[in-house]
C-alpha positions in Angstrom: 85.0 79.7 -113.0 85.8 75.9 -112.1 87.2 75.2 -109.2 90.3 73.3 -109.4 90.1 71.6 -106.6 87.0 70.1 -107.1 88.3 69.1 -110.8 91.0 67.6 -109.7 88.7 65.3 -107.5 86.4 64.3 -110.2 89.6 63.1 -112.2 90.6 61.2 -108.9 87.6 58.9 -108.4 87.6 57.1 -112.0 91.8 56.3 -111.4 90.1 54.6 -107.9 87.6 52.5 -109.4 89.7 51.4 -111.9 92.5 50.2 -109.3 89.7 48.8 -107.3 88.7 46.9 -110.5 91.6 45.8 -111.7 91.9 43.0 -109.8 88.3 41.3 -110.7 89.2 42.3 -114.4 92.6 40.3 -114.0 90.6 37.3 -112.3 88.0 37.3 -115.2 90.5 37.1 -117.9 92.5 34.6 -115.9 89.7 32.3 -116.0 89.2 32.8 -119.4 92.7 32.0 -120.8 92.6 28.9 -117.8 89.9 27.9 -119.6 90.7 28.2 -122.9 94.2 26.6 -122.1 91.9 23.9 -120.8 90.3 23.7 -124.1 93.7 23.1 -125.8 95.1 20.6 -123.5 91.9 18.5 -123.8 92.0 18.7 -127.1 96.0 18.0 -127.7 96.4 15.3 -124.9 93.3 13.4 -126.0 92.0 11.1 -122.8 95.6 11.9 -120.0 93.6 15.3 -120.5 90.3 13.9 -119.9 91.3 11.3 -117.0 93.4 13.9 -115.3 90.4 15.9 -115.3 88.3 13.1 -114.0 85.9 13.4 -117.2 86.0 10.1 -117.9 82.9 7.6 -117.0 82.7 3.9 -117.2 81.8 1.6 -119.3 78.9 0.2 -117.0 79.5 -4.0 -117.5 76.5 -5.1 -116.3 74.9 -4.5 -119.2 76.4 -7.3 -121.2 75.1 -10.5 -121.2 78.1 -12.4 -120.1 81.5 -11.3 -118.2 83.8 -12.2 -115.4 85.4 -9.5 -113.8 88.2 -8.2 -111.7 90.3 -11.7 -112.3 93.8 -11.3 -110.6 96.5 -12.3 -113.1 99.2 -12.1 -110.7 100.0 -13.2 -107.3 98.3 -10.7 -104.3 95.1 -8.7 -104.3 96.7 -5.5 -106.6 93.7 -3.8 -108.0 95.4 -2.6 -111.1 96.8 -6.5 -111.3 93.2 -7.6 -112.8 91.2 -8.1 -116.1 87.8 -7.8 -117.2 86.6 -10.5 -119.7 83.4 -9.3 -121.8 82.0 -12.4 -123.9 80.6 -11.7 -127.2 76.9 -11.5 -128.0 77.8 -13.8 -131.1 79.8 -16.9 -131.7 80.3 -19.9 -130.2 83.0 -20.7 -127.8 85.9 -21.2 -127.0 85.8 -17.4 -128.3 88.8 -15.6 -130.4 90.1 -12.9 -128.1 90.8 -9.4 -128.6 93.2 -7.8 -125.4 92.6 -4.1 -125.0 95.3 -2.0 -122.9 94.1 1.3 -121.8 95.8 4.6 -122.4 96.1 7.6 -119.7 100.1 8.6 -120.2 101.1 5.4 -117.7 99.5 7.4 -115.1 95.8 7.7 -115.5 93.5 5.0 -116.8 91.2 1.7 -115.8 90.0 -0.8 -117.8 86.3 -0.2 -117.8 87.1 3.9 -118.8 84.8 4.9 -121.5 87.7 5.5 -123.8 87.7 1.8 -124.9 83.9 1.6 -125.6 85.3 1.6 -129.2 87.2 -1.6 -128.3 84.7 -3.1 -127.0 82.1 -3.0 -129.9 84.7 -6.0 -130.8 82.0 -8.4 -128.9 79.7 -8.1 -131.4 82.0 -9.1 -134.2 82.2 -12.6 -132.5 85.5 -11.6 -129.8 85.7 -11.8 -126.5 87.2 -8.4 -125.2 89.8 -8.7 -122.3 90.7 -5.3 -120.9 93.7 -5.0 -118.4 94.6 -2.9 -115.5 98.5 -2.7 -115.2 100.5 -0.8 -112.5 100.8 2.9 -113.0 103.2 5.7 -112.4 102.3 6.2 -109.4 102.9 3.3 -107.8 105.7 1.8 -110.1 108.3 3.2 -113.0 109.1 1.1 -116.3 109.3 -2.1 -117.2 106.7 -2.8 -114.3 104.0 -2.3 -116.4 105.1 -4.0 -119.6 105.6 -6.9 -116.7 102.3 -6.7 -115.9 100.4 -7.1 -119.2 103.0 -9.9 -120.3 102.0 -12.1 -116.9 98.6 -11.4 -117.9 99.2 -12.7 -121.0 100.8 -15.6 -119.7 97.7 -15.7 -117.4 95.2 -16.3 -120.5 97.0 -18.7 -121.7 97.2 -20.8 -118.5 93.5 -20.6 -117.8 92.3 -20.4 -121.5 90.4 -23.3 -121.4 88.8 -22.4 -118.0 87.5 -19.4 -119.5 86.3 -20.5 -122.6 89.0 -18.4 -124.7 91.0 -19.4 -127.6 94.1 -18.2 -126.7 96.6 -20.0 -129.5 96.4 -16.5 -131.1 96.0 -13.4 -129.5 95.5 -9.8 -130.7 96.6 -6.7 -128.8 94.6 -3.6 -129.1 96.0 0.0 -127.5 95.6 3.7 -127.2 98.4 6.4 -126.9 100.4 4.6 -123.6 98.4 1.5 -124.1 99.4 1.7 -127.5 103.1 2.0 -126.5 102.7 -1.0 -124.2 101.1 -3.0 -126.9 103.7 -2.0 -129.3 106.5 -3.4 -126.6 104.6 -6.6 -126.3 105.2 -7.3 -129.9 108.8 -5.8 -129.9 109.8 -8.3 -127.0 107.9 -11.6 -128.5 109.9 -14.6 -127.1 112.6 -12.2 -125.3 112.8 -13.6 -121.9 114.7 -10.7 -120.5 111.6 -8.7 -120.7 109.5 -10.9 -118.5 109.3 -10.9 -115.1 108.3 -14.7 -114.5 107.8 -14.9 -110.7 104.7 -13.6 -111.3 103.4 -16.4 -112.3 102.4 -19.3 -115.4 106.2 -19.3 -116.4 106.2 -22.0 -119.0 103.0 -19.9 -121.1 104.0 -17.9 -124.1 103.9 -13.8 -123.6 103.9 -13.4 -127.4 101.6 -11.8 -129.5 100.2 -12.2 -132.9 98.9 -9.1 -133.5 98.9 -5.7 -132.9 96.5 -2.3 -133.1 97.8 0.7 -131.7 96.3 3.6 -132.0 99.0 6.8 -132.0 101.1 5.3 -129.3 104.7 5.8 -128.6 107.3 4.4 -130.1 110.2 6.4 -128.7 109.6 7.5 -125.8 112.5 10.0 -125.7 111.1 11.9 -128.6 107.7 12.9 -127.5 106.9 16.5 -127.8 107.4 18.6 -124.9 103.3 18.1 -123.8 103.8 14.2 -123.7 107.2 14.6 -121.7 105.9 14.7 -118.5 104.4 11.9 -118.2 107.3 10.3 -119.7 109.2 11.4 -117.1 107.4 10.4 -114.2 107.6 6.2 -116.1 110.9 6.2 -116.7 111.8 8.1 -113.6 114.2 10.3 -115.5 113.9 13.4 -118.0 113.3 11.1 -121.4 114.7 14.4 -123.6 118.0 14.9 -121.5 118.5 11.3 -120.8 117.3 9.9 -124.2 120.4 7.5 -124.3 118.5 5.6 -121.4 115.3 5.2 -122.8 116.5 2.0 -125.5 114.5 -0.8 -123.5 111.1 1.5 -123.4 111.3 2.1 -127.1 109.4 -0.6 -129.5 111.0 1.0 -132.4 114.4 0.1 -131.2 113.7 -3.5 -129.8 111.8 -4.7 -133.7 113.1 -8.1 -134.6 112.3 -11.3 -136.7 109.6 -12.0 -134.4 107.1 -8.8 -134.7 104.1 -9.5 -135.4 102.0 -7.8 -138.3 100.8 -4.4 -136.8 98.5 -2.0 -137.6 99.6 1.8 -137.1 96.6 4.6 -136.7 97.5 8.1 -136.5 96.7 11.4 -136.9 98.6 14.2 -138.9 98.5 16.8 -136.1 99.6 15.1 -133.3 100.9 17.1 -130.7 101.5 14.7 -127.8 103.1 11.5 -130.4 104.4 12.5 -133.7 102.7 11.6 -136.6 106.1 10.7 -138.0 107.1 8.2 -134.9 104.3 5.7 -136.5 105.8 6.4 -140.2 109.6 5.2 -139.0 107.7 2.2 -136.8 106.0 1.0 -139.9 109.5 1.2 -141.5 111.4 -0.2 -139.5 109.1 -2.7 -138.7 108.9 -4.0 -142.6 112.8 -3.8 -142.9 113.2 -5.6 -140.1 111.1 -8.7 -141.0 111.7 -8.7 -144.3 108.0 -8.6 -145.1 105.3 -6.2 -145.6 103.3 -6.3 -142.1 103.2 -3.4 -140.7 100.3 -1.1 -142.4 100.1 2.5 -141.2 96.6 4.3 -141.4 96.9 7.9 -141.3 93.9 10.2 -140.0 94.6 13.2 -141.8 94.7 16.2 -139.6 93.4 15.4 -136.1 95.3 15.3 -133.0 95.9 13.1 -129.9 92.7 11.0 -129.3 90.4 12.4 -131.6 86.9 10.9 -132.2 87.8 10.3 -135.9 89.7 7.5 -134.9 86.3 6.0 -134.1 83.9 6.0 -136.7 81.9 3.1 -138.1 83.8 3.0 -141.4 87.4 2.9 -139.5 85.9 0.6 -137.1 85.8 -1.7 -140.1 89.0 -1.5 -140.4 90.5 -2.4 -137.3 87.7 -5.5 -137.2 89.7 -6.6 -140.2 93.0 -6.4 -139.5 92.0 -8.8 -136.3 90.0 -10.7 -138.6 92.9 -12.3 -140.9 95.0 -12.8 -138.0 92.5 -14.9 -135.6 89.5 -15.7 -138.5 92.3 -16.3 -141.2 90.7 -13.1 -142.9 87.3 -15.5 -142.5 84.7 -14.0 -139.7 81.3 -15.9 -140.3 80.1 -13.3 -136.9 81.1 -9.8 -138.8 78.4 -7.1 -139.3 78.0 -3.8 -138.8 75.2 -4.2 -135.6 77.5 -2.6 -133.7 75.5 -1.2 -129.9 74.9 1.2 -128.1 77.4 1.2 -124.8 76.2 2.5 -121.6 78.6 4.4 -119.0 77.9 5.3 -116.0 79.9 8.1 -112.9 
């Protein structure tokens, strides 16, 4: 006959060892679901994902054969005040210039990050690549930043000549927030209230030609709920409950006679930028003009950032779109050598 005692004890110790596991079960699975949520915000907030994650090297500039670097476009020694010129390994000068802003949700970003290596395969199509730091949201809230790149447009076309740049016409290439920021720079074309000229070269054109941006924001109130935060921290405000205050951040509401042909590149299932915010730009932009310039190219199902943005074939078609606005649709230096672009930690 069994004692029940003894039962009883035997049903006891598996109830203890599972409350003594519990707790290294709950840790497991929390690491698991941290790093699948991990997976998913890398993948859905393309590089603010990567920077904020510090995955992001940089493109090592010592490898090309001809740059000046950390140029300060603005008065004082501001780190995130300077620009990187890379010269092209083709062409003669002065050289046609391509201006790349980085991305990084106005908070995260440099303009070496490997992010722009795509950009920067423009120097051996015969452009000199200019890549900008600009104030971040850390130190500074909106328009600082739109400030910024305009002075350091303003800058190149100061001291063109100095640095062997043709700078008569001038293409602006960004990403995501740089996108949004190139996108402004062609809303506000010969708007002085946009400028903050004490910073310098106040009687040089801020205006742009032309314009790549690649899924940035052009309503900055209506990102999704995963590109609100750093939103927010720009504008210094919640963009969704404050929307009304958001008109002077949003290129879509600031097109005018003088925007410049653009071309739009976005994917279907973007979850940071709508898809749709580049479909009402490239509207509004055309009705706005009166003239068919802005061209949208959709990337059919891929989110925020994704490498399909950057193969060789769309590569092509960025190099074109800068090619009828600073070769007159002429490049004798196109070709399809594009390199091999070292980074480094």
């Amino acid at each position: 006959m069994s004692n029940p005692k003894h039962t009883a004890m035997n049903r006891a110790k598996p109830s203890k060892l599972l409350l003594l596991c519990l707790p290294l079960l709950g840790l497991i699975f929390s690491c698991q679901n941290q790093g699948e949520a991990d997976r998913v915000t890398q993948s859905e907030m393309g590089e603010y994902a990567a920077h904020a994650k510090g995955k992001v090297k940089s493109i090592d500039i010592s490898q090309f054969p001809k740059t000046i670097v950390d140029i300060h476009y603005a008065a004082g020694d501001n780190p995130r005040q300077t620009l990187d010129i890379i010269y092209p390994s083709v062409g003669e000068a002065p050289y046609k210039a391509i201006v790349v802003v980085h991305g990084g949700g106005w908070k995260y970003g440099d303009k070496r990050a490997e992010t722009l290596v795509p950009m920067v395969q423009a120097t051996t199509q015969g452009y000199a690549v200019v890549s900008l730091n600009y104030r971040l949201s850390d130190e500074v809230i909106w328009p600082k930043p739109l400030h910024d790149v305009k002075a350091a447009i303003r800058f190149l076309r100061a001291k063109g000549k100095d640095y062997e740049l043709d700078t008569k016409n001038i293409v602006v290439w960004g990403s995501s927030a740089g996108g949004h920021i190139a996108m402004m720079l062609g809303a506000t074309n010969n708007h002085p209230a946009f400028e903050n000229l004490s910073m310098g070269y106040e009687n040089f054109s801020s205006a742009v030609q032309g314009v790549i941006s690649w899924y940035g924001v052009a309503d900055i109130s209506r990102v999704t709920n995963l590109g609100s935060h750093p939103a927010n921290e720009i504008m210094g405000f919640n963009v969704q409950e404050n929307w009304e205050k958001t008109n002077d951040a949003n290129p879509i509401n600031l097109v005018g006679p003088d925007f410049p042909p653009i071309l739009l590149v976005h994917g279907t299932n973007d979850k940071v930028v709508p898809y749709m915010q580049s479909v009402n730009m490239k509207n509004v932009v055309n009705e706005a003009t009166g003239r068919e310039i802005a061209t949208l190219m959709t990337v059919e199902g891929v989110g925020h950032g994704d490498n399909k943005f950057k193969t060789a074939e769309n590569m092509s078609k960025y190099f074109d779109f800068a090619d009828k606005i600073l070769y007159n649709g002429n490049n004798p230096y196109r070709s399809k050598n594009y390199i091999s672009i070292k980074t480094t930690r």
